[in-house]
ZAMARGU-4260 file (C-alpha; in steps of 0.2 Angstrom, whole numbers, plus 5000, padded with zeros to 4 digits):
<rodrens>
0) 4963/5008/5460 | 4980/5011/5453 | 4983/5028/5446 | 4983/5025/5427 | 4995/5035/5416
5) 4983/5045/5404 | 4988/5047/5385 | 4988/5063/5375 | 4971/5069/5366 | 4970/5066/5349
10) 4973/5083/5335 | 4968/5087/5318 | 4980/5078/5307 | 4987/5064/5320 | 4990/5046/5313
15) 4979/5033/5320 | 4986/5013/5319 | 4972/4999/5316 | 4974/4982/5322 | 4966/4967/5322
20) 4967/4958/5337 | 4956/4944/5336 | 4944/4941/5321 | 4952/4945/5303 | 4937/4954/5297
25) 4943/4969/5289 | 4953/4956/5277 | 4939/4947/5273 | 4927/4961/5272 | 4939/4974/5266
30) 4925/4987/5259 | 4916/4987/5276 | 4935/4992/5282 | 4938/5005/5270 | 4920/5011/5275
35) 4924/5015/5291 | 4939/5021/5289 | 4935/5037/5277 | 4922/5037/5289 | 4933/5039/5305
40) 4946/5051/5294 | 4932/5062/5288 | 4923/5064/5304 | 4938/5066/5314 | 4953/5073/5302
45) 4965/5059/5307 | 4974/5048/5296 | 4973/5030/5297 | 4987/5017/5294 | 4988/4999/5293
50) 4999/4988/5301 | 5008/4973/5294 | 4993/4961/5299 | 4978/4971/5298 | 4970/4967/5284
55) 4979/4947/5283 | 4962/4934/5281 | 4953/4927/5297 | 4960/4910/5295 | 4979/4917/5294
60) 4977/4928/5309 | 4969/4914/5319 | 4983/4904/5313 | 4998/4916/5320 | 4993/4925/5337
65) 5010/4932/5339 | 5008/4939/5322 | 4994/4951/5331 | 5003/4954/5346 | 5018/4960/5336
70) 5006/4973/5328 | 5000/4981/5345 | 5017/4981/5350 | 5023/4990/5334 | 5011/5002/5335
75) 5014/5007/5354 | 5033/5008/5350 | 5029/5020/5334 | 5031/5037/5340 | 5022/5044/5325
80) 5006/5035/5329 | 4996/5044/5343 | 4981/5032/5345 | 4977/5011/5339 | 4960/5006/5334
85) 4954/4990/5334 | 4943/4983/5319 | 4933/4971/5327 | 4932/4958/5341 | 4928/4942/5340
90) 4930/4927/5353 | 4948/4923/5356 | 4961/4937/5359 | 4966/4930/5376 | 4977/4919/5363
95) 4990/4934/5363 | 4992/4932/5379 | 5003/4918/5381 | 5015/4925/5369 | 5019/4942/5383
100) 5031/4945/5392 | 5036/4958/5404 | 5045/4968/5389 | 5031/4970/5381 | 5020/4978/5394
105) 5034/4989/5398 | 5032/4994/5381 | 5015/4999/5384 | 5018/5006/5398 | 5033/5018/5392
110) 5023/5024/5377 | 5006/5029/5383 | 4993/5033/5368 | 4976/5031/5364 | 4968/5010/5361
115) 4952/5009/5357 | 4941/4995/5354 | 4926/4985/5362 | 4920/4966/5366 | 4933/4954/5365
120) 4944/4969/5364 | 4942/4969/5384 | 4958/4957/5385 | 4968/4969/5376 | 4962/4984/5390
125) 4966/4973/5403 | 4984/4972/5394 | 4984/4990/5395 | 4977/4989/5416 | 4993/4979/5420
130) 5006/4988/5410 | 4995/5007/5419 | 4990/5015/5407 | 4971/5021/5404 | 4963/5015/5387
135) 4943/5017/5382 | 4931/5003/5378 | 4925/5010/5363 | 4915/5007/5345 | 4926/4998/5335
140) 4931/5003/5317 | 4920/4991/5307 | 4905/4990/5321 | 4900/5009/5325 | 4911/5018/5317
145) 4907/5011/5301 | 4890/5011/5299 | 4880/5011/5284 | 4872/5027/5284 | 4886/5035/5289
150) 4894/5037/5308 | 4880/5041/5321 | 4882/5058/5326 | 4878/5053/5344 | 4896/5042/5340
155) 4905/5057/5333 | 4901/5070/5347 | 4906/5058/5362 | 4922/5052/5353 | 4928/5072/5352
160) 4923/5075/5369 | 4933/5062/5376 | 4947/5060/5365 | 4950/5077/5357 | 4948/5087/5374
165) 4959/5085/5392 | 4941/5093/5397 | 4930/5083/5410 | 4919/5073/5396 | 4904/5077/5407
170) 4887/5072/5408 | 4884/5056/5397 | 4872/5058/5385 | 4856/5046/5384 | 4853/5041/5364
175) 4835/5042/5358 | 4837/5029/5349 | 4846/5012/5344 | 4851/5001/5331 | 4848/4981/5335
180) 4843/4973/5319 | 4856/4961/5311 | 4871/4969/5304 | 4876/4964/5287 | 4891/4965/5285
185) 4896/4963/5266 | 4881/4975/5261 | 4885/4993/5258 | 4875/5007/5256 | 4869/5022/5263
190) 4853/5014/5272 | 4854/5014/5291 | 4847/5001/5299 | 4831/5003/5309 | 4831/5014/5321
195) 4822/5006/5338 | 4816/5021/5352 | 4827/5020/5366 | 4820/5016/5383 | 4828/5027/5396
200) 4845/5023/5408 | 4837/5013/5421 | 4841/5020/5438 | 4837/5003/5446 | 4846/5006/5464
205) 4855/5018/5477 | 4848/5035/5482 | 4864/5044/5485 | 4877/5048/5472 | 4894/5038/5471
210) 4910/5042/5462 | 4925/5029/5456 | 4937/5026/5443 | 4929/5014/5426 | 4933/4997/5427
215) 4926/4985/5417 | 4922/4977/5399 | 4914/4962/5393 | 4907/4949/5405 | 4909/4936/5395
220) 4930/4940/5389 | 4930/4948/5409 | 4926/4929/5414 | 4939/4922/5401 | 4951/4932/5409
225) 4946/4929/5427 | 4962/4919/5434 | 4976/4924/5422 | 4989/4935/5426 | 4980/4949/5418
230) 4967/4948/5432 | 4969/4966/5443 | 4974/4961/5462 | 4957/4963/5473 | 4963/4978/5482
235) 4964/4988/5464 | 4945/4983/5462 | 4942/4998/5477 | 4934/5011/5475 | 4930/5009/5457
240) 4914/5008/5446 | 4911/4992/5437 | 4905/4992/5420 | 4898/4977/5411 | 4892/4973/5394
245) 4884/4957/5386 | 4887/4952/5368 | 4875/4947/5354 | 4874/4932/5359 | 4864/4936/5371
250) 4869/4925/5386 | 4855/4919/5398 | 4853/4929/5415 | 4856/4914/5424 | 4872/4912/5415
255) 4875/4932/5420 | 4871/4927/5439 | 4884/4917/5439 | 4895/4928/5434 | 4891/4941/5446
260) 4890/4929/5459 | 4909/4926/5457 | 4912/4945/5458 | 4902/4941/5473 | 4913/4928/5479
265) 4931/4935/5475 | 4926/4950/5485 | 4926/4962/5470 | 4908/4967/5472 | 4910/4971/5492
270) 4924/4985/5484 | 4916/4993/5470 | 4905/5010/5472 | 4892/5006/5459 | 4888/4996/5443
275) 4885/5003/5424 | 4877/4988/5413 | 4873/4992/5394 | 4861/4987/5386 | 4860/4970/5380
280) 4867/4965/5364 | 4858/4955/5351 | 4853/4952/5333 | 4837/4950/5323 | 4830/4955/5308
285) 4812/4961/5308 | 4803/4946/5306 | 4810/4936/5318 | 4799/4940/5332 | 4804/4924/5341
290) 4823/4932/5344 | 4814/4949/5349 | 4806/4945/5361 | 4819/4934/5370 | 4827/4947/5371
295) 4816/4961/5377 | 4816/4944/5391 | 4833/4946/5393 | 4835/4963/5394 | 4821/4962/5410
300) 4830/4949/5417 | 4847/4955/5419 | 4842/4967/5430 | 4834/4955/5440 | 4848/4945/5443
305) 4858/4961/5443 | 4847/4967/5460 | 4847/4948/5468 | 4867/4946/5468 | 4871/4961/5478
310) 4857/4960/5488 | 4863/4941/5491 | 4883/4951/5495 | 4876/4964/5505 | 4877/4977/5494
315) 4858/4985/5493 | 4867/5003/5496 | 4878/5005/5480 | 4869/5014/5463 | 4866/5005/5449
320) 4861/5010/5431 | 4857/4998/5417 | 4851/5000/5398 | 4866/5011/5397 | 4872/5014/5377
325) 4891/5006/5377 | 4890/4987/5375 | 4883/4979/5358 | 4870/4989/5350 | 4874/5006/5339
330) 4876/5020/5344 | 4888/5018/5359 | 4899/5029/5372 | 4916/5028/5373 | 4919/5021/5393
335) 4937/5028/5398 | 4946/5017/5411 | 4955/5022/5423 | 4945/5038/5423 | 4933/5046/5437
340) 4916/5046/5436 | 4901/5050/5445 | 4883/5041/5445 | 4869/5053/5453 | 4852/5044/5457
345) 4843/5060/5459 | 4848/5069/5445 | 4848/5055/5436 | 4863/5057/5427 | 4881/5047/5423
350) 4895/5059/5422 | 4914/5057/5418 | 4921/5071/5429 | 4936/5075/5423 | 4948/5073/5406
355) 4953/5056/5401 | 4967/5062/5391 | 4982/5075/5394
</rodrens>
């Protein structure tokens, strides 16, 4: 992989940009938003700032891409802005893409900061791939971050370490716990949602440890983008480790075969040094037992299909860790790109081995 420029850690008192990229949900839920963000200022002793589109309804930003494309921009070419946040995801941010041209990833480029974001936000970091510059697939602002309840802690701690610090992150923690019961948006309080025991990483392959720079995202917006001029050249797959998250709606393993089979195919997964999967994403609320358990299904499955396509490409000897905590339950880690880490079977341990900001 291409050595990706790294942005400057985040201090007390920096201004942070929000942006929505795809869904207008922090318009249209507007006290979720301001939720999250006293709880992001008050955790972290930032202050956040809108842009001109932020908080514009759902139906106006599907209506005017360029509109949310002009708002990453801004906030890239604003010197007093340090990092963007991303309120949500959604389903179709590749729509910004038509409307780029090489000026505007040499925009990026020459003004590397802090983007954060998660999901369908995974276009937006291969945006930030091309231009070479490192961004983090993170919680967003209204899912993680703004959480009834308050801001998991587990959330909190990993955002300082990897932001706040040009440290090595470390060891990755494992959550004892997370939060998969449907997440109502418009209600606020100070109630959590249901807490569910965690069932540890799964250290499902490989015996010896394996290092490589974080690649990765969402497999369903990774397979949106697959084919765009977006899409990394196969020799900057090398020497990585791919990470892979599934959404809420829960996709069926043989739809996620599929997918991994075309890794398989374009050569990506003969290249790569080991996988991370999170996780599987989902909603259900607890009396729909039906939606539980196809997903306690799923989540078995994956790794199934996970094993069968490398062993179908030859790959048997790479590691490979699944149930991770970064894709679409709460709490999650922030997955730096660009950034070297380490997975060590024996010790059973994920590590980020050295800082992901300067």
């Amino acid at each position: 992989m291409k050595n990706l420029i790294k942005p400057h850690a985040l201090k007390h008192g920096d201004i942070v940009a929000t942006v929505s990229l795809s869904w207008g949900g922090a318009g249209l839920l507007r006290e979720r938003y301001e939720q999250g963000k006293k709880q992001f200022q008050d955790a972290f002793g930032v202050k956040i700032i809108e842009m001109a589109n932020t908080l514009k309804s759902p139906q106006e930003l599907y209506n005017h891409p360029e509109w949310r494309l002009a708002d990453l921009i801004e906030a890239f070419q604003n010197p007093d802005v340090k990092a963007i946040l991303t309120n949500i995801g959604g389903s179709e941010t590749i729509r910004l893409l038509r409307h780029m041209n090489e000026k505007h990833f040499e925009t990026i480029r020459n003004n590397p900061k802090i983007f954060l974001g998660m999901s369908d936000t995974t276009t937006n970091h291969f945006m930030c791939f091309k231009a070479g510059i490192g961004s983090f697939y993170s919680p967003s602002l209204m899912f993680g971050y703004a959480e009834n309840g308050g801001t998991p802690e587990y959330i909190i701690d990993n955002t300082k370490k990897t932001l706040f610090s040009a440290a090595p992150v470390g060891i990755l923690p494992e959550s004892d716990y997370f939060m998969l019961h449907k997440f109502e948006w418009a209600t606020m309080n100070d109630k959590p949602r249901p807490k569910l025991p965690a069932m540890p990483w799964r250290y499902i392959q490989g015996d010896k440890a394996a290092c490589g720079r974080l690649l990765g995202g969402s497999i369903e917006v990774l397979d949106m983008i697959n084919g765009t001029s977006l899409w990394p050249d196969i020799d900057e797959w090398n020497n990585t480790i791919l990470f892979l998250e599934t959404s809420e709606e829960m996709p069926p393993p043989s739809q996620v075969m599929h997918w991994l089979r075309n890794f398989g195919a374009q050569g990506i997964l003969n290249r790569i040094n080991g996988i991370l999967l999170a996780r599987p994403g989902g909603e259900f609320t607890p009396d729909n037992q039906t939606a539980a358990s196809s997903w306690i299904a799923g989540y078995e499955e994956y790794d199934k299909v996970l094993l069968k396509v490398c062993k179908e490409y030859g790959r048997t000897d790479i590691p490979i860790v699944t149930n991770m905590d970064f894709g679409h339950t709460v709490p999650q880690l922030i997955m730096p790109i660009g950034t070297m880490a380490e997975i060590n079977p024996a010790a059973r341990t994920v590590s980020i081995i050295e800082g992901a900001v300067v």
